[in-house]
C-alpha positions as CSV (number, residue, x, y, z in Angstrom):
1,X,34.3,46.2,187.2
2,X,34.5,50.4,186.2
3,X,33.9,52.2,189.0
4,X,34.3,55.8,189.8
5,X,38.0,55.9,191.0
6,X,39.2,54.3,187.4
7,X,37.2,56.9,185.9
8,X,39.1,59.4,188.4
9,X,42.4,58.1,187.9
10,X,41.5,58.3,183.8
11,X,40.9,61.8,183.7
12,X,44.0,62.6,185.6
13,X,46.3,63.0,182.5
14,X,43.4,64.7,180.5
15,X,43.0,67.7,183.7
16,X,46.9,67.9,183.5
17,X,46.2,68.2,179.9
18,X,43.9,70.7,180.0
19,X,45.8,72.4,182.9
20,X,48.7,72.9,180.8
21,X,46.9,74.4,177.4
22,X,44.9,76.8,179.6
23,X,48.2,77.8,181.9
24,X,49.8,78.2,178.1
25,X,46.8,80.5,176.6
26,X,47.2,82.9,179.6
27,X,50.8,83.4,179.5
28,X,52.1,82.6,176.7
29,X,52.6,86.2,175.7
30,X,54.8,87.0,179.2
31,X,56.4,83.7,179.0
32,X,59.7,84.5,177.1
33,X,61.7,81.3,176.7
34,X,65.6,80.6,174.9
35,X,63.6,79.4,171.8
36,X,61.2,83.0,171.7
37,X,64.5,84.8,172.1
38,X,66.5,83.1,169.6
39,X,63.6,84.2,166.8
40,X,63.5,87.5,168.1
41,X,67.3,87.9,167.6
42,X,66.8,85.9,164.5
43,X,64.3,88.6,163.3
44,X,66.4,91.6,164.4
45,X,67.6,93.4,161.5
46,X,70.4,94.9,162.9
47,X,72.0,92.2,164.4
48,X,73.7,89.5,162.3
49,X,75.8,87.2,164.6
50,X,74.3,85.7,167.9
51,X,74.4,83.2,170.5
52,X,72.0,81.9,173.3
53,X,73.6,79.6,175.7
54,X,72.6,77.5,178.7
55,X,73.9,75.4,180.9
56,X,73.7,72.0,181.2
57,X,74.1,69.7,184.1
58,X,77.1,67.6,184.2
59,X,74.8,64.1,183.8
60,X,74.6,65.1,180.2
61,X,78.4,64.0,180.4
62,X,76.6,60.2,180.8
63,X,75.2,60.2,177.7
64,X,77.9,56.9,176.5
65,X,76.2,55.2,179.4
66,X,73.2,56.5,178.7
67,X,73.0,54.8,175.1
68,X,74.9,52.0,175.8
69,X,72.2,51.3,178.9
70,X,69.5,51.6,175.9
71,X,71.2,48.8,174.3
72,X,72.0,46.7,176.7
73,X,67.9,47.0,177.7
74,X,67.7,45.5,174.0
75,X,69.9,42.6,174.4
76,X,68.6,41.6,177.8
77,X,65.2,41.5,176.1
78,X,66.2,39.7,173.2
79,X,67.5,37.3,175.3
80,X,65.1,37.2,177.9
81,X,62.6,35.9,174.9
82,X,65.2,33.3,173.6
83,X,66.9,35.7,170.6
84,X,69.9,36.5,171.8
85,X,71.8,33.0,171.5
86,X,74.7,32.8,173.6
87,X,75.0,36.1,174.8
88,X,76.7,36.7,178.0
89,X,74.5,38.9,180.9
90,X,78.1,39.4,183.1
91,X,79.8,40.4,179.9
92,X,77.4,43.0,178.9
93,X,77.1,44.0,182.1
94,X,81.3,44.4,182.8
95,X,81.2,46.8,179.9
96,X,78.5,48.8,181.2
97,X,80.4,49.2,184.4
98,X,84.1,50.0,182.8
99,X,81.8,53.0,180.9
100,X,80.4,53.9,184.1
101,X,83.5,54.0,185.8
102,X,84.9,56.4,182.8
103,X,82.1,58.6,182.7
104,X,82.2,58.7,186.4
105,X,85.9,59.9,186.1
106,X,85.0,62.4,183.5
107,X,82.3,63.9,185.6
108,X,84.4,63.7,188.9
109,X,88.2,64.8,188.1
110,X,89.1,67.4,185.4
111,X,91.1,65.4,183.0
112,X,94.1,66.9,180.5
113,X,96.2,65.7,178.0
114,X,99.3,65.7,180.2
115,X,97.4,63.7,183.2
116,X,96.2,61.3,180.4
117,X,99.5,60.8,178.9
118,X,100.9,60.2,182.4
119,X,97.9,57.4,183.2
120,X,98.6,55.8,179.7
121,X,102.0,55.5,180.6
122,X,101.5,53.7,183.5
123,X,98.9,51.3,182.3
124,X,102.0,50.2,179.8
125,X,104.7,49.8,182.5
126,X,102.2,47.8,184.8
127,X,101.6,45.5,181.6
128,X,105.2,45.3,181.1
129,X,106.1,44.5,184.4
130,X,103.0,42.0,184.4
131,X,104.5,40.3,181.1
132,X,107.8,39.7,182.7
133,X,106.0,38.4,185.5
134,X,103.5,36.1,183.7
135,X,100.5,37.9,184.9
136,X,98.9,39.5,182.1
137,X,96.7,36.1,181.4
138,X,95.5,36.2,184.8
139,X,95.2,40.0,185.1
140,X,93.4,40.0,182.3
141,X,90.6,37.6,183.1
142,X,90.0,39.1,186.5
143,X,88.5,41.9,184.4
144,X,86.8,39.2,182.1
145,X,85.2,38.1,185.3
146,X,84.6,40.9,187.1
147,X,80.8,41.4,185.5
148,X,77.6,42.0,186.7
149,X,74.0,40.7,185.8
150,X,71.4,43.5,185.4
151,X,68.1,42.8,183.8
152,X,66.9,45.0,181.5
153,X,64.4,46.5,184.0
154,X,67.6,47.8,185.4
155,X,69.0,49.0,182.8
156,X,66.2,51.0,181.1
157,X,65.8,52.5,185.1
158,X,69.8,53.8,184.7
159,X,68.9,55.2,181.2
160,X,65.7,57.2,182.5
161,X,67.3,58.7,185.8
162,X,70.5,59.6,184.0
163,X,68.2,60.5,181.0
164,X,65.8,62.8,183.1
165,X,68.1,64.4,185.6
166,X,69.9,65.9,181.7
167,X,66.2,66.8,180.4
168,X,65.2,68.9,183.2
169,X,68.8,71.1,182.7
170,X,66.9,71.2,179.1
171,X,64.0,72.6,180.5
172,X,65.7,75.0,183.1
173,X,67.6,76.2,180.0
174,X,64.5,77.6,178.4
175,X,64.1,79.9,181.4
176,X,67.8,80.7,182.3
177,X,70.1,81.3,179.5
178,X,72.4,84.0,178.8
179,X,72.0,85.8,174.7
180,X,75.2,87.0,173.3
181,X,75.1,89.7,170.6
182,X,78.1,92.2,169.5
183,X,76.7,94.8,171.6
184,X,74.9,93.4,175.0
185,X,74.8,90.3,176.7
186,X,71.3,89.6,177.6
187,X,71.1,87.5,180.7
188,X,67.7,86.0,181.7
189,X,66.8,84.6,185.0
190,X,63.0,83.7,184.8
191,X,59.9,82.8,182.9
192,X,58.9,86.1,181.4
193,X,60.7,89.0,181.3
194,X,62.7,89.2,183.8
195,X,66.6,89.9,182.8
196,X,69.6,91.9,182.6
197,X,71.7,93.7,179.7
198,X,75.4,94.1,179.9
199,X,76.6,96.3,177.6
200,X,79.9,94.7,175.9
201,X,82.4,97.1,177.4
202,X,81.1,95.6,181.0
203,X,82.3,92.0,180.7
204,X,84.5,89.5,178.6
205,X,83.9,85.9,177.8
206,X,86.7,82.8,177.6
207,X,86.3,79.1,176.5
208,X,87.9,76.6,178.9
209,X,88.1,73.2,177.2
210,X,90.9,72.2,179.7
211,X,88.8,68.5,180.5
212,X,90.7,66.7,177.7
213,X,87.8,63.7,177.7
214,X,85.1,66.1,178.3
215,X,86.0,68.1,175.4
216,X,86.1,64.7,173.4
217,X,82.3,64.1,174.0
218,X,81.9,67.8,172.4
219,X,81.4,69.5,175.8
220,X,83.1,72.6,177.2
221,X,82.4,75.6,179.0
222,X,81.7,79.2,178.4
223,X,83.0,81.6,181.1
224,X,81.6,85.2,181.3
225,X,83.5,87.5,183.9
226,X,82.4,91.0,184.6
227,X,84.4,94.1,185.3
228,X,82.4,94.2,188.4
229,X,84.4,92.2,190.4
230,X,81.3,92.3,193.2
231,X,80.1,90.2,190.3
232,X,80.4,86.4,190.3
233,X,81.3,85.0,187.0
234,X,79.0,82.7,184.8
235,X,80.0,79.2,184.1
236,X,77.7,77.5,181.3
237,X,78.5,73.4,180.4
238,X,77.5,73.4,176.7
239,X,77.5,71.4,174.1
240,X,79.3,71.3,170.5
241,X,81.6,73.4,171.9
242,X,83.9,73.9,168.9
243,X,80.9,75.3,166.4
244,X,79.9,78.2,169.6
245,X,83.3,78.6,170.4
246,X,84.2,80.4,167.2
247,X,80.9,81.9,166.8
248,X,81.6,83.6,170.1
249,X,84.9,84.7,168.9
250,X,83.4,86.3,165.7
251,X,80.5,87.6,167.8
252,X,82.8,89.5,170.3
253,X,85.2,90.6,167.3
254,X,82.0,93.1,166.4
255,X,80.4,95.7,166.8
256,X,76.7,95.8,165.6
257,X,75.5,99.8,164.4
258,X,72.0,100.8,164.1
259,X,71.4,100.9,160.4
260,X,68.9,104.0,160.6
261,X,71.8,105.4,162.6
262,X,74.5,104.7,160.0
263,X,72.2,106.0,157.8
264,X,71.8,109.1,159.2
265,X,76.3,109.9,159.8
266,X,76.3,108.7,156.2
């Protein structure tokens, strides 16, 4: 039977709705996000190279387990409604937790190529000295074994709290984002206008892509040190590192001139 509490809880999502247009009408003029700057520099005349940054938080280093969570949702479905034949729920789930266990050790421990060489190396002398021993068969199927059931309730609940904890660094990173042009560095700390220029001769940027296995999921970080040394530096975890790492390198390598000013020496 309809009563007035359904009709309440109906309209909920329509007043947030309507909450969020009219909060977006009154200040969307003040509000001055990453993606109203980036047009703005976009539209600047005199400025030809640029780059707006944010940070994101280290759960976006999840995102392997964060897909393969997706699919493993999938399979448990599909076999959860008699599709997925002969399919193995401790097998799928034994892989999900060796990714875990990786992405946990990429997020935990900075990882380079001389500590991963030295960990490769010991993973072959233990399976040498287990294949003297006559130990690998066993060795091996204790990690066969060692799996887990998870339906795909849990599953899709890993995705969407990995998931969501990396969307609201998204969302942060509208408001608080640093712009990097050949003659400021614009650093914004708010909703509207709120901010801070740095005129180039003030601080100095460096890329640190020392995390061998983060860097191989595309992610590194962007330092910015002033010559305020009252100042602490600014870390940023971004993405496709490579591509803004040499756009920061041409950026810094010029110096933009007002071209009415340019004119005018000329």
């Amino acid at each position: 039977m309809w009563d007035w509490k359904k009709t309440v809880i109906l309209l909920i999502p329509v007043a947030l709705l309507a909450a969020g247009v009219l909060l977006f009408a009154l200040f969307r003029k003040t509000i001055r996000t990453r993606v109203r700057m980036e047009k703005q520099l976009r539209a600047d005349p005199d400025i030809n190279e640029w780059l707006v940054v944010y940070g994101w938080s280290r759960k976006i280093l999840y995102m392997p387990t964060i897909i393969y969570s997706l699919i493993a949702c999938a399979l448990m479905l599909l076999k959860q409604h008699g599709v997925g034949g002969n399919l193995n729920a401790a097998t799928v789930g034994g892989f999900w937790i060796a990714l875990f266990i990786l992405n946990f050790l990429v997020d935990e421990y900075e990882i380079s190529v001389k500590v991963l060489l030295i960990f490769v190396l010991f993973l072959l002398a233990l399976f040498l000295w287990l294949h003297f021993l006559g130990w690998v068969g066993a060795f091996l199927d204790f990690f066969r074994n060692f799996g887990t059931s998870i339906g795909w309730q849990g599953y899709l609940v890993i995705a969407l709290l990995f998931a969501t904890a990396a969307m609201v660094s998204w969302i942060q990173g509208l408001f608080y984002y640093v712009a990097i042009t050949p003659n400021y560095l614009n650093i914004q700390s708010g909703p509207t206008e709120t901010g801070e220029q740095v005129s180039r001769e003030e601080y100095s940027t460096r890329i640190d892509t020392g995390d061998f296995l983060e860097r191989l999921l595309g992610f590194g970080r962007i330092i910015v040190t002033f010559s305020d040394q009252r100042r602490q530096p600014i870390t940023l975890l971004v993405g496709r590192i490579g591509k803004k790492a040499a756009r920061l390198e041409s950026i810094r390598g010029k110096l933009a001139v007002d071209r009415h000013q340019a004119s005018r020496e000329g």
